[in-house]
LUMLOTI-96900 format. One record per atom (N, C-alpha, C): residue in one letter; z negated, y negated, x negated; atom name. Coordinates in steps of 0.001 Angstrom, whole numbers. Example, Ala and Ser with C-alpha at 12.3 -4.5 7.8 and 13.67 -1.06 7.14 Angstrom:
2
> a,-7800,5690,-13190,N
> a,-7800,4500,-12300,CA
> a,-7800,3300,-13200,C
> s,-7080,2250,-12850,N
> s,-7140,1060,-13670,CA
> s,-7870,-30,-12900,C
This chain:
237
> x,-20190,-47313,-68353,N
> x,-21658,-47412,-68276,CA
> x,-22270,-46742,-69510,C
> x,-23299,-47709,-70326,N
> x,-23523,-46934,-71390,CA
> x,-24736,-45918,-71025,C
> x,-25419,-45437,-71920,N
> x,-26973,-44225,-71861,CA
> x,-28149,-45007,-70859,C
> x,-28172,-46204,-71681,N
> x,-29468,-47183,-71044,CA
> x,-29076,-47302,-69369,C
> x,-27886,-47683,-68951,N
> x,-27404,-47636,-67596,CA
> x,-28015,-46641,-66749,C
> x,-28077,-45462,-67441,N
> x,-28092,-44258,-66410,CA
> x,-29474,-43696,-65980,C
> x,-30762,-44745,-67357,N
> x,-31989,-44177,-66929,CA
> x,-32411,-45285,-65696,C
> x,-32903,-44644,-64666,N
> x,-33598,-45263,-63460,CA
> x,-34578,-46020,-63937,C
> x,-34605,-47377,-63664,N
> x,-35904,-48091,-63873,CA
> x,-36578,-48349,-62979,C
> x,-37388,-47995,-61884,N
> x,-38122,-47786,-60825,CA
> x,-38517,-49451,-60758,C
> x,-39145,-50002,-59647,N
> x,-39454,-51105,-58991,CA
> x,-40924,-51044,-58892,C
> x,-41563,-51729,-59079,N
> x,-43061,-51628,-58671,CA
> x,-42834,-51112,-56915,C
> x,-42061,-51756,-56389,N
> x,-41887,-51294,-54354,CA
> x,-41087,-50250,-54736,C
> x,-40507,-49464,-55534,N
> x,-39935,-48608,-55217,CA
> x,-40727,-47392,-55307,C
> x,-41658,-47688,-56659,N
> x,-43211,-46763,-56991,CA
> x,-43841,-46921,-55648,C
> x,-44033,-47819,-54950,N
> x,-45085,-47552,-53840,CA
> x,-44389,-46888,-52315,C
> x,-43097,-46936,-53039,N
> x,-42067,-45873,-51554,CA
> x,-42277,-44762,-51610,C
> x,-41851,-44482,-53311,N
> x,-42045,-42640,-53636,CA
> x,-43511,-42430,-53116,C
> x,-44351,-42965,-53547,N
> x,-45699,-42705,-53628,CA
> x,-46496,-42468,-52571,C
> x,-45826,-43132,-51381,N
> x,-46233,-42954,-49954,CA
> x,-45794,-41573,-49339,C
> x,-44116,-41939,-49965,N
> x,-43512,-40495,-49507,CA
> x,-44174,-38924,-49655,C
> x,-44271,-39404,-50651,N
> x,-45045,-37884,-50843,CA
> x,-46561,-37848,-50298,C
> x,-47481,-39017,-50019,N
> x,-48373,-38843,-49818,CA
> x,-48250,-38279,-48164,C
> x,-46916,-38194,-47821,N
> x,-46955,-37733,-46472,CA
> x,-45725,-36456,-46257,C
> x,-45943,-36471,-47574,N
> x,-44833,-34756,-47954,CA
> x,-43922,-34815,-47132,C
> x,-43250,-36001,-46960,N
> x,-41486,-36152,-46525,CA
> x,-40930,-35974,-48143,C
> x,-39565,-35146,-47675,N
> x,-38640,-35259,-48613,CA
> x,-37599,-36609,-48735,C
> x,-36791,-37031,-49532,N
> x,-35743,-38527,-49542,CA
> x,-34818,-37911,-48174,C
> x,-34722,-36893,-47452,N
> x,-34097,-36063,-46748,CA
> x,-34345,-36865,-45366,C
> x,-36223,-36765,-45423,N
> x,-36565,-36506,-44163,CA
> x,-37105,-38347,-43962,C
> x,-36987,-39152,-45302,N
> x,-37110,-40091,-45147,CA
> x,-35781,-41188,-44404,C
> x,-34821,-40811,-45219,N
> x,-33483,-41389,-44581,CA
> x,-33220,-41069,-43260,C
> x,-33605,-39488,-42712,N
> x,-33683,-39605,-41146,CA
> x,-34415,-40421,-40280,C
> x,-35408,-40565,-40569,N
> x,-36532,-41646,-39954,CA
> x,-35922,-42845,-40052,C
> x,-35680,-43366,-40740,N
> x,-34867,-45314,-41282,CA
> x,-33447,-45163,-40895,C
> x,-32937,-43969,-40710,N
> x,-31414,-44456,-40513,CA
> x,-30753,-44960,-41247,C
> x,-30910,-44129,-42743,N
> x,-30301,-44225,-43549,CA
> x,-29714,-43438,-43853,C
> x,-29173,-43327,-45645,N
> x,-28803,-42280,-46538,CA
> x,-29469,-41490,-47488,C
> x,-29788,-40611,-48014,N
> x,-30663,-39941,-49274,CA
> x,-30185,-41191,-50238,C
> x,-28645,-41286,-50200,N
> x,-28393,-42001,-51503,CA
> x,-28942,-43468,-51514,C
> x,-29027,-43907,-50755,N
> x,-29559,-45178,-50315,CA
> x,-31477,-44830,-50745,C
> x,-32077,-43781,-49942,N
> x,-33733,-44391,-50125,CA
> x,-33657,-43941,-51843,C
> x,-32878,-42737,-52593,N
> x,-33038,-42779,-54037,CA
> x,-33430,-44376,-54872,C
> x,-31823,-44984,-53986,N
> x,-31645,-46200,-54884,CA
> x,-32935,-47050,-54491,C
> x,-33073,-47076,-53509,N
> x,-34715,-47615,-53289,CA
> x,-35584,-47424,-54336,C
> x,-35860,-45687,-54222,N
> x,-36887,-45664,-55505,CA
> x,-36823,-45708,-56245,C
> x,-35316,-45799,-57055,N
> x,-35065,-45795,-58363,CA
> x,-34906,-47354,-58930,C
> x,-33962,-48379,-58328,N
> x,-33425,-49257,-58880,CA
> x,-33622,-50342,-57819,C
> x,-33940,-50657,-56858,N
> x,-33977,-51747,-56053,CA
> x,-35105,-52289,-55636,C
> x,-35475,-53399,-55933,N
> x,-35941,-54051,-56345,CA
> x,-37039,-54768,-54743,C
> x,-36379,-54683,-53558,N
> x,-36692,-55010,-52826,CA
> x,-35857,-54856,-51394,C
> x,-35544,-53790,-50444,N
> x,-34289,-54588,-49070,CA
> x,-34412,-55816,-48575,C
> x,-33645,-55653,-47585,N
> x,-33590,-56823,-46622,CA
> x,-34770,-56258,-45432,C
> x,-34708,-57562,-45018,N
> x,-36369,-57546,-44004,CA
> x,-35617,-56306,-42594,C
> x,-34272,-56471,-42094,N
> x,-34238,-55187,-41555,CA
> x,-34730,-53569,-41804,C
> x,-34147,-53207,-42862,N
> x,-34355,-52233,-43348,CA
> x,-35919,-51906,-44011,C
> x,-35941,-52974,-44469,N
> x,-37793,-52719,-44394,CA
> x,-38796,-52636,-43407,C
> x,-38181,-53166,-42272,N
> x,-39355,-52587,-41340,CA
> x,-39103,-51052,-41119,C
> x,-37428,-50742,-40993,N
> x,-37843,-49465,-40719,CA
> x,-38459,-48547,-41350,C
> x,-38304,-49148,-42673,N
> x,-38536,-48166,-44024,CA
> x,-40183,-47522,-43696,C
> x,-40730,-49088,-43538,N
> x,-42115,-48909,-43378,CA
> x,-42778,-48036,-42058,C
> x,-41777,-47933,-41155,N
> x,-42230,-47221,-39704,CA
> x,-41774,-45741,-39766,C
> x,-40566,-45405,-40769,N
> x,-40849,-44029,-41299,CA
> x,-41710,-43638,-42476,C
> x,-42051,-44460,-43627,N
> x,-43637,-44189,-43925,CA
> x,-44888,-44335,-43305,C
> x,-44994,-44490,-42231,N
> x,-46138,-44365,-41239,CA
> x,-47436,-45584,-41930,C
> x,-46701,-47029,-42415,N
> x,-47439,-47659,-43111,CA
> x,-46825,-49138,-42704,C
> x,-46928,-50400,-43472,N
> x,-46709,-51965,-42828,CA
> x,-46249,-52240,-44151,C
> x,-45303,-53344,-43648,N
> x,-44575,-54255,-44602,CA
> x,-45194,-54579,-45728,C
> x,-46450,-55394,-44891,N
> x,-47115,-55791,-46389,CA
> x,-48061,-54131,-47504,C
> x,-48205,-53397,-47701,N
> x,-48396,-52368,-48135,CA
> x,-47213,-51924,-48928,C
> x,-46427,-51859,-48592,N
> x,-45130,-51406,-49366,CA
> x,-44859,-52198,-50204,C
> x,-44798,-53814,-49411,N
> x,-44159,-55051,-51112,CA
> x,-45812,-55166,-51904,C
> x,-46783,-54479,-51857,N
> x,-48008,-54641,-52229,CA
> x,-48552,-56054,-52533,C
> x,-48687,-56682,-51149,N
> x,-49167,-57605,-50999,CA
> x,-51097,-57281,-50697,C
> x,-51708,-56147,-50536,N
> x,-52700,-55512,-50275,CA
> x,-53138,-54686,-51021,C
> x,-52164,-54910,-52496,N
> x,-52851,-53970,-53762,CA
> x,-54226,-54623,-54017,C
> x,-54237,-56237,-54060,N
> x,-55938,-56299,-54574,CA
> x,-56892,-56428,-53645,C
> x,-56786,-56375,-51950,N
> x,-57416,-56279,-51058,CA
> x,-58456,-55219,-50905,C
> x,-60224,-55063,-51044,N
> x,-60628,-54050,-50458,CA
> x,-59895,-53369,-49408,C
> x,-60108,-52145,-48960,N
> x,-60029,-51536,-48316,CA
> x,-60985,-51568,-47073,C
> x,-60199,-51470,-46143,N
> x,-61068,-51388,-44304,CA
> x,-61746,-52407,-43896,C
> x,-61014,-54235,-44614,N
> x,-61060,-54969,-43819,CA
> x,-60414,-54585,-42406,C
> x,-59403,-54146,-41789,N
> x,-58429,-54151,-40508,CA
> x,-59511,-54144,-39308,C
> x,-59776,-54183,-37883,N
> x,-60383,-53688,-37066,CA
> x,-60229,-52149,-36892,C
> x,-61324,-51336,-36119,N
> x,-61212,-50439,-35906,CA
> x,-60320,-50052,-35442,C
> x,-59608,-48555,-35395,N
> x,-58845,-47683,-34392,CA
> x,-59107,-47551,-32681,C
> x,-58234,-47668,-32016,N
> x,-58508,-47659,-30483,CA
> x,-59129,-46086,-30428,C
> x,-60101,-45606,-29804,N
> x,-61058,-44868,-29528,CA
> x,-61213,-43784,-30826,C
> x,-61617,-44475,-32159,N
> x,-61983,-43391,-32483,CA
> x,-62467,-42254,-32840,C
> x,-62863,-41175,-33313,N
> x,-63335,-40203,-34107,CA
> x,-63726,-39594,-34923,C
> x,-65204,-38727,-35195,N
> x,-65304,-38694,-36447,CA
> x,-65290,-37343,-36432,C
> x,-64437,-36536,-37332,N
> x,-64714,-35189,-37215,CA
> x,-65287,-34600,-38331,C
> x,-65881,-33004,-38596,N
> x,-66270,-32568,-40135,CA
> x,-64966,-32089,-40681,C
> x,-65195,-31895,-41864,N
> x,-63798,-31385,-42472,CA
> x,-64853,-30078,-43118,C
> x,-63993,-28977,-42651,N
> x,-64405,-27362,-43059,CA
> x,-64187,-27127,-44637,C
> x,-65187,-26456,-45512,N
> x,-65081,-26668,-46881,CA
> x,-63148,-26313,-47437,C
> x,-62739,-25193,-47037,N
> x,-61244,-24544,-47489,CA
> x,-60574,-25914,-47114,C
> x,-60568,-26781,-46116,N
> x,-59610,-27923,-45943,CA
> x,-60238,-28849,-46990,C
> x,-61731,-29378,-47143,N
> x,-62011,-30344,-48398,CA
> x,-61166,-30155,-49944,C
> x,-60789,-28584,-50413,N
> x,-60570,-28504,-51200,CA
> x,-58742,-28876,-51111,C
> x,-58311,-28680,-49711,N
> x,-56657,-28724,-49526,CA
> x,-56539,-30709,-49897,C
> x,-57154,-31198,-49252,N
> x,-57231,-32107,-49621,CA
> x,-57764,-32840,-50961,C
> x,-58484,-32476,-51893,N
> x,-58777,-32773,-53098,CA
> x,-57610,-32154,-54014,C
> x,-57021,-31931,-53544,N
> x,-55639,-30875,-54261,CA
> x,-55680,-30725,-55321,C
> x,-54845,-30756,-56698,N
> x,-55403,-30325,-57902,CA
> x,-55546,-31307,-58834,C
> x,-55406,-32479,-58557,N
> x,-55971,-33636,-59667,CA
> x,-55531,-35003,-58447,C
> x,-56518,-36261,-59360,N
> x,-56683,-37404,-58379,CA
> x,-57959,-38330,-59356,C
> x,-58102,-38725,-58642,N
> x,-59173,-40499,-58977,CA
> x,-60153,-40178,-58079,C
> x,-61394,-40066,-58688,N
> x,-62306,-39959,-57074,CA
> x,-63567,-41071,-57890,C
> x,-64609,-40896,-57369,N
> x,-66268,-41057,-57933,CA
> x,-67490,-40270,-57712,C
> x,-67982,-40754,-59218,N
> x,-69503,-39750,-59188,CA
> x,-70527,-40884,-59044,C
> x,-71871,-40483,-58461,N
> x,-72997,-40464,-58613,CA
> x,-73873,-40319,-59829,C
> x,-74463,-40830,-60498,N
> x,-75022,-40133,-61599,CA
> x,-76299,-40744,-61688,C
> x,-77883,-40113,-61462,N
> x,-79023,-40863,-61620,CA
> x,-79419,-41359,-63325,C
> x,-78743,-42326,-63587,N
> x,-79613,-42905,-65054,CA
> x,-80604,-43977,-65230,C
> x,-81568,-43608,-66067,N
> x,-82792,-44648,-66036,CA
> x,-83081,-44977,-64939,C
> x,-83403,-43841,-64361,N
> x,-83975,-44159,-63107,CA
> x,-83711,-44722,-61865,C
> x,-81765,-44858,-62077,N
> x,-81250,-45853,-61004,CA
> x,-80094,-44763,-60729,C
> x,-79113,-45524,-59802,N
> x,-78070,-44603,-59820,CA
> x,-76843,-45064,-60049,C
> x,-75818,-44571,-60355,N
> x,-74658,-45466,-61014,CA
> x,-73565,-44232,-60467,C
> x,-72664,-45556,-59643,N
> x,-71515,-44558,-59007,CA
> x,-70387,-45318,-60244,C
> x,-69655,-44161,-60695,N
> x,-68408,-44438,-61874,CA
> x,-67316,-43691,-61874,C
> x,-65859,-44540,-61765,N
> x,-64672,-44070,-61356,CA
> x,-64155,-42939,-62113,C
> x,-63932,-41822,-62190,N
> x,-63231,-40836,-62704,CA
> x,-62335,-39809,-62199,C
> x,-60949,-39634,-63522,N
> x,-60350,-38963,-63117,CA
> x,-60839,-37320,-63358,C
> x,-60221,-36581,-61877,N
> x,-60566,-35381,-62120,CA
> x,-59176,-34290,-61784,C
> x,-59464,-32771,-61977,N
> x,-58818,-31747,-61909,CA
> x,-59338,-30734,-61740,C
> x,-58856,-29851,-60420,N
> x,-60002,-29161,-59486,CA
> x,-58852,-27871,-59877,C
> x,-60012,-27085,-60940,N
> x,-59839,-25508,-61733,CA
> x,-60653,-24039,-60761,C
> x,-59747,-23359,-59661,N
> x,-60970,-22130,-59479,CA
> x,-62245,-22884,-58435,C
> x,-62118,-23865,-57725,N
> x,-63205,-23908,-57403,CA
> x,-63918,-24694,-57984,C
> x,-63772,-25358,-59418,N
> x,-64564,-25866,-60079,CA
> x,-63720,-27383,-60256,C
> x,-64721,-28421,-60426,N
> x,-64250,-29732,-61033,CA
> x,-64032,-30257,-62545,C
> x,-63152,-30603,-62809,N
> x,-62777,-30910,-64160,CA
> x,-63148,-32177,-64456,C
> x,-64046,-33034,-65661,N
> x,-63504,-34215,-66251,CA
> x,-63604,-34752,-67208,C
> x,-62724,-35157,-67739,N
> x,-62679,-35653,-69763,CA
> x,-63443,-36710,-69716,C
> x,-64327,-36857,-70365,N
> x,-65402,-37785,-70618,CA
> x,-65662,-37918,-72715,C
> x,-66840,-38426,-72735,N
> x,-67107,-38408,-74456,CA
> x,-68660,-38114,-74165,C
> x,-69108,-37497,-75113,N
> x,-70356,-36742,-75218,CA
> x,-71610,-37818,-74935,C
> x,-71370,-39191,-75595,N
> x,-72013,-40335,-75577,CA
> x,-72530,-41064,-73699,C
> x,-71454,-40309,-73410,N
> x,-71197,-41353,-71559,CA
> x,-72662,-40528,-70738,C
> x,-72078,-41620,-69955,N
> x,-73820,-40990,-68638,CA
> x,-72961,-39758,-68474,C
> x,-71876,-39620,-67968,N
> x,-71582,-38109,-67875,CA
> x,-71762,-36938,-68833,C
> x,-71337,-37215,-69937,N
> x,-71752,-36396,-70399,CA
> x,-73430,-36170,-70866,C
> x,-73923,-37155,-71171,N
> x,-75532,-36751,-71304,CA
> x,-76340,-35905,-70312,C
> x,-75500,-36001,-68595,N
> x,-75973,-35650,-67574,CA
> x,-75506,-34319,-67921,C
> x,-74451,-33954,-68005,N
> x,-73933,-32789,-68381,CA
> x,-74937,-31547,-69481,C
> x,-74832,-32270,-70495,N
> x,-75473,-31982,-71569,CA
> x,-77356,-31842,-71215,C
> x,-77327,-32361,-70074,N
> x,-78611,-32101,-69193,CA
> x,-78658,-30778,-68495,C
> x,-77335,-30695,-68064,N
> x,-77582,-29705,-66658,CA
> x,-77645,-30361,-65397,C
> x,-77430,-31696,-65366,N
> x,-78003,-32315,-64289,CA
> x,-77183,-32486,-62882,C
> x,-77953,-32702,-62151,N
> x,-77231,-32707,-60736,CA
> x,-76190,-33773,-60301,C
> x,-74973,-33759,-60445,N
> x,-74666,-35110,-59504,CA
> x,-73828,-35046,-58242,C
> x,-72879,-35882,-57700,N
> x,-72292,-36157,-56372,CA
> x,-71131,-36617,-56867,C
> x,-70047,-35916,-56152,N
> x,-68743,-36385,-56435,CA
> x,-68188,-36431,-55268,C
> x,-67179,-37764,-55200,N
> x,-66794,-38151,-53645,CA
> x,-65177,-38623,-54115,C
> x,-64752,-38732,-53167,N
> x,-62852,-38807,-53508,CA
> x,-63041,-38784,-51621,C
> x,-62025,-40150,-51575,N
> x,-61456,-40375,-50305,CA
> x,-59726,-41009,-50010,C
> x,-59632,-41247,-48709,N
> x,-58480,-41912,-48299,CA
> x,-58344,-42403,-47210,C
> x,-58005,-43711,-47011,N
> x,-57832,-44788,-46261,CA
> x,-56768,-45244,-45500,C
> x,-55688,-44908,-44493,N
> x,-54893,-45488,-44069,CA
> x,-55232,-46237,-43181,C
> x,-54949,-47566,-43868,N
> x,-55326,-49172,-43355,CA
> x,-53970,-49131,-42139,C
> x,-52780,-48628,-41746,N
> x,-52516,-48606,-40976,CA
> x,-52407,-48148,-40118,C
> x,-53154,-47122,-39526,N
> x,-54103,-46327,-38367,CA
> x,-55357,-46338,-38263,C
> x,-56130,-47127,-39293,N
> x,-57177,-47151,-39292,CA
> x,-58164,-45963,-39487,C
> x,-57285,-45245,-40067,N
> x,-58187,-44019,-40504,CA
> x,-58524,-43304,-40916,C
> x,-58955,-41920,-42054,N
> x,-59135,-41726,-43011,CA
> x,-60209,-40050,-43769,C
> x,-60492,-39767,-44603,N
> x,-61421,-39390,-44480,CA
> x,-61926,-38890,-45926,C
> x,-62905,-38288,-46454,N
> x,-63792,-38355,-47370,CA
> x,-64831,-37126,-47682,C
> x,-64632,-36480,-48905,N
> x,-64975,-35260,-49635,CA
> x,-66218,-35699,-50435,C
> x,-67404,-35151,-50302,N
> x,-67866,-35000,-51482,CA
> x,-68326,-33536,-51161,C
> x,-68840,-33559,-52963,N
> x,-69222,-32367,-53589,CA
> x,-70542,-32731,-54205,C
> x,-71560,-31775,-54310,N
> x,-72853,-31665,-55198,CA
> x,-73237,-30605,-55886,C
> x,-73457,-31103,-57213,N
> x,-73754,-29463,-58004,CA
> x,-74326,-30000,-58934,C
> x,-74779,-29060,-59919,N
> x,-74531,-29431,-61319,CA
> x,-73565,-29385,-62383,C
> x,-73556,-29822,-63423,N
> x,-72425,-30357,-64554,CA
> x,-72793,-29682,-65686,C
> x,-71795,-29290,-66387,N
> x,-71863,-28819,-67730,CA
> x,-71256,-29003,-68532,C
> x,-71733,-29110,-69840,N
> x,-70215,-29089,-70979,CA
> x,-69870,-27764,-71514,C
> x,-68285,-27896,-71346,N
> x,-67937,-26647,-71806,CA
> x,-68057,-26090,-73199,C
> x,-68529,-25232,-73549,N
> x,-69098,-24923,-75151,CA
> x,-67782,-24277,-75835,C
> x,-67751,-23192,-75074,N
> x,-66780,-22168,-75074,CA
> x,-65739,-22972,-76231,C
> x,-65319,-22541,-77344,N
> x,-64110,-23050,-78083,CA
> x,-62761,-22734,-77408,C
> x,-62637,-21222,-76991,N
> x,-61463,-20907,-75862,CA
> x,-61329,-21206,-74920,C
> x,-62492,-21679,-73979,N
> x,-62477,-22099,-72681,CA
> x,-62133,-24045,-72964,C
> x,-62799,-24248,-73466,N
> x,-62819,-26270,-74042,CA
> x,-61396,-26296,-74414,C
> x,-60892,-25291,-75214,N
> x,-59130,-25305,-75756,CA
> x,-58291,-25585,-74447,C
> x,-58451,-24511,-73388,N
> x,-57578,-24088,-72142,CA
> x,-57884,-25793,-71279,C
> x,-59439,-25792,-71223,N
> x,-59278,-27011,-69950,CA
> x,-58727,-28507,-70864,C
> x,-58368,-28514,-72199,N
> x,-57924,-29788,-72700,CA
> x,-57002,-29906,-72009,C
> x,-55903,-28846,-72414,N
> x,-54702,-28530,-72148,CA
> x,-54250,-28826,-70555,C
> x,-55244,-28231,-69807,N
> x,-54898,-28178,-68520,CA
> x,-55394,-30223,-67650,C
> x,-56278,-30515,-68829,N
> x,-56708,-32143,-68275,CA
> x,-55648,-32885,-69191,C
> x,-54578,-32656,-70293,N
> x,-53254,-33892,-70966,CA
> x,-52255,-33280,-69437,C
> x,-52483,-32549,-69382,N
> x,-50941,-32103,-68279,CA
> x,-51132,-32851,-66980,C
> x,-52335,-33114,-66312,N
> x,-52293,-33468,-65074,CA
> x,-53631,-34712,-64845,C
> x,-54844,-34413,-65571,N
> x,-55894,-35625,-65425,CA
> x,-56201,-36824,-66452,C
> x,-55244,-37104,-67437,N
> x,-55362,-38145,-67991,CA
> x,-56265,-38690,-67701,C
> x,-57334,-39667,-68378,N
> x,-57994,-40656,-68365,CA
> x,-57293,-41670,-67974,C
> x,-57663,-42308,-67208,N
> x,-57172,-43843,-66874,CA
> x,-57854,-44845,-67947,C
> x,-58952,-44697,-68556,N
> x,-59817,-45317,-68860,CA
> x,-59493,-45325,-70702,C
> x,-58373,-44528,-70912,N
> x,-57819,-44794,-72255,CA
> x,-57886,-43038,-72999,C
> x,-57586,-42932,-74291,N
> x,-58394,-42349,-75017,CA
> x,-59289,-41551,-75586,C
> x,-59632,-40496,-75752,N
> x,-60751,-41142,-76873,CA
> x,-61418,-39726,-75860,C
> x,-61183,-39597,-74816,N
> x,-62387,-38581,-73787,CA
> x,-61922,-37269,-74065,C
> x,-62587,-36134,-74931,N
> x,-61944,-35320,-75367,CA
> x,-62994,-33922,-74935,C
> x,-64354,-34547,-74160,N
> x,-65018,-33653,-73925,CA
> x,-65327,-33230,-72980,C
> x,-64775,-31737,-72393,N
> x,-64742,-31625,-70898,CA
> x,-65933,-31132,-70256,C
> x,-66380,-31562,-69065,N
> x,-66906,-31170,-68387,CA
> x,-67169,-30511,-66857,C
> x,-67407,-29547,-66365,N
> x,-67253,-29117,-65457,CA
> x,-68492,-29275,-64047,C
> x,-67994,-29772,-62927,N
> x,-69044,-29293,-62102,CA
> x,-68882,-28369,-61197,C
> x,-69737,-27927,-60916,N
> x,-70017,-26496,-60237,CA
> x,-70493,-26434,-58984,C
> x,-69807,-27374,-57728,N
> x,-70178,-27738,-56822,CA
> x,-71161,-26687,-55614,C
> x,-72151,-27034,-55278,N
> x,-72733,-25855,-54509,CA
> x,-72688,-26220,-53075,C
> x,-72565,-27714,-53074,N
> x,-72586,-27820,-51532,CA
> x,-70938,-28943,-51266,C
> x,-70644,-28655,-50855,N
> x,-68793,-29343,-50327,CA
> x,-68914,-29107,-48678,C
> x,-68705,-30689,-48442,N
> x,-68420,-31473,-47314,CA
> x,-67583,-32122,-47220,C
> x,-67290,-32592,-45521,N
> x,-66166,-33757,-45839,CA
> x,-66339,-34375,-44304,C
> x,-66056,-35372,-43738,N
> x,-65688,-36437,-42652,CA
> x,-64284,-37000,-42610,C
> x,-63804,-37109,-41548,N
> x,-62395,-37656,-41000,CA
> x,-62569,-38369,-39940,C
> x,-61854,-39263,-40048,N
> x,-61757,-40554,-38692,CA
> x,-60269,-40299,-38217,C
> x,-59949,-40133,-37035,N
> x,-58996,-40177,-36298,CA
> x,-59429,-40887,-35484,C
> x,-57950,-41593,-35104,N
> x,-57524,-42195,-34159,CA
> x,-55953,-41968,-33183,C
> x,-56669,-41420,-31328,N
> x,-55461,-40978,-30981,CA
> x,-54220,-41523,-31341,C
> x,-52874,-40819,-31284,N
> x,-51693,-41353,-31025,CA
> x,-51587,-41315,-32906,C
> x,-52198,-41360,-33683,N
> x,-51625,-41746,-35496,CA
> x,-51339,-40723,-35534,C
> x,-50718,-40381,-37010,N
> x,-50697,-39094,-37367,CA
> x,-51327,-38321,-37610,C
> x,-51560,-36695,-37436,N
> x,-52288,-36100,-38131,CA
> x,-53186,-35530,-36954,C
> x,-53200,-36429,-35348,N
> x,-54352,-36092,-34624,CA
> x,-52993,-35232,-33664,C
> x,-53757,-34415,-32671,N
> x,-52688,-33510,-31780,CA
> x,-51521,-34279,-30895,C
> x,-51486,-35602,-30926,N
> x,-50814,-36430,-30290,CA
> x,-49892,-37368,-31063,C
> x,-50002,-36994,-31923,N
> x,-49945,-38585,-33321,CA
> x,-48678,-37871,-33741,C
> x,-48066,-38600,-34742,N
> x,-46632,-38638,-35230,CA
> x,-46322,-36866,-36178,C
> x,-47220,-36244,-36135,N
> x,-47259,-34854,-36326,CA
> x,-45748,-34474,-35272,C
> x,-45759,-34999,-34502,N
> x,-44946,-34097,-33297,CA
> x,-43529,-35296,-32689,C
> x,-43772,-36392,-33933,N
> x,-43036,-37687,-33310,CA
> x,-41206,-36981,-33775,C
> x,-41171,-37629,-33047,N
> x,-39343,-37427,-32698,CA
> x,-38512,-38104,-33883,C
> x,-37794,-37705,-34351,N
> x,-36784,-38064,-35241,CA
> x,-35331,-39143,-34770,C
């Protein structure tokens, strides 16, 4: 086997195995127990295979707590929360210390931003420093002008499991600033190439911070899913 052999070339389904996995902080450990498999087996999943057989994929999918079609991403270009509702469910608040457990330390969310008089919600990546929100922008953007304002906006970041039907959703409100600081602008570059990349390319080299004053959040449960006192939190192996 030569060098090229030995690097893993991941699967688009094998990216959306890992990706689940962790979104539900199983280890390849605790995944192969659930499917009735091997570690070495769900690796090769995420690393090199391309697709299982329809056995093994259902289970795959019933120890990611998710559906067939989701995994071969047949529902990558589908809005979100076409499905029907959850059988009886719930809306609860989410307490500020859990909004932030859940915004964890970098992600994709959206802002709010009032320009010309209208309002314009726009996708950005962020990285949550101390309490504070991080995001690389260019001095030119509504963000940063808002920034460069002082101005107030709304930042929201959620999550959707289309297969329980349920979910829930952070925002934050404050104002925004650009960081001046030459030592401080140095540290948060550094800390936004390591973990908040721009999706959007390039070129965004000017950080800005918001300074959230008010943090909220909402959750939908539905009995019996995970996560609620009955739900797969406590499900059997």
């Amino acid at each position: 086997m030569n060098t090229v052999d030995k690097v893993p070339h991941p699967s688009d389904f094998g990216r959306r195995v890992a990706t689940r996995r962790r979104q539900l902080n199983l280890s390849r450990e605790d995944v192969a127990d659930r499917a009735g498999s091997t570690v070495g087996y769900i690796t090769y999943v995420e690393e090199r295979l391309p697709g299982p057989g329809t056995g093994f994929l259902v289970r795959l999918a019933d120890a990611l707590e998710t559906t067939v079609q989701d995994l071969m991403g047949m529902t990558a270009d589908l809005p979100s929360g076409e499905g029907h509702a959850g059988s009886r469910p719930r809306l609860e608040r989410i307490d500020e210390k859990e909004c932030w457990v859940l915004l964890g330390d970098h992600g994709v969310g959206r802002i709010a931003i009032e320009v010309a008089d209208t309002l314009d919600v726009i996708p950005v990546n962020y990285r949550v420093i101390d309490g504070r929100v991080l995001f690389m922008t260019t001095a030119t953007s509504a963000l940063g002008r808002a920034a460069a304002a002082g101005a107030e906006i709304a930042f929201e970041e959620d999550h959707v499991d289309e297969a329980f039907r349920q979910g829930w959703s952070v925002l934050l409100v404050g104002p925004v600033r650009i960081v001046s600081d030459s030592a401080e602008s140095q540290s948060l570059r550094v800390a936004a190439q390591a973990q908040a990349q721009s999706w959007a390319g390039e070129g965004r080299d000017t950080p800005v911070l918001l300074l959230p004053h008010r943090v909220t959040g909402r959750r939908i449960l539905v009995p019996g899913a995970p996560g609620t006192a009955d739900g797969a939190g406590t499900r059997e192996r």
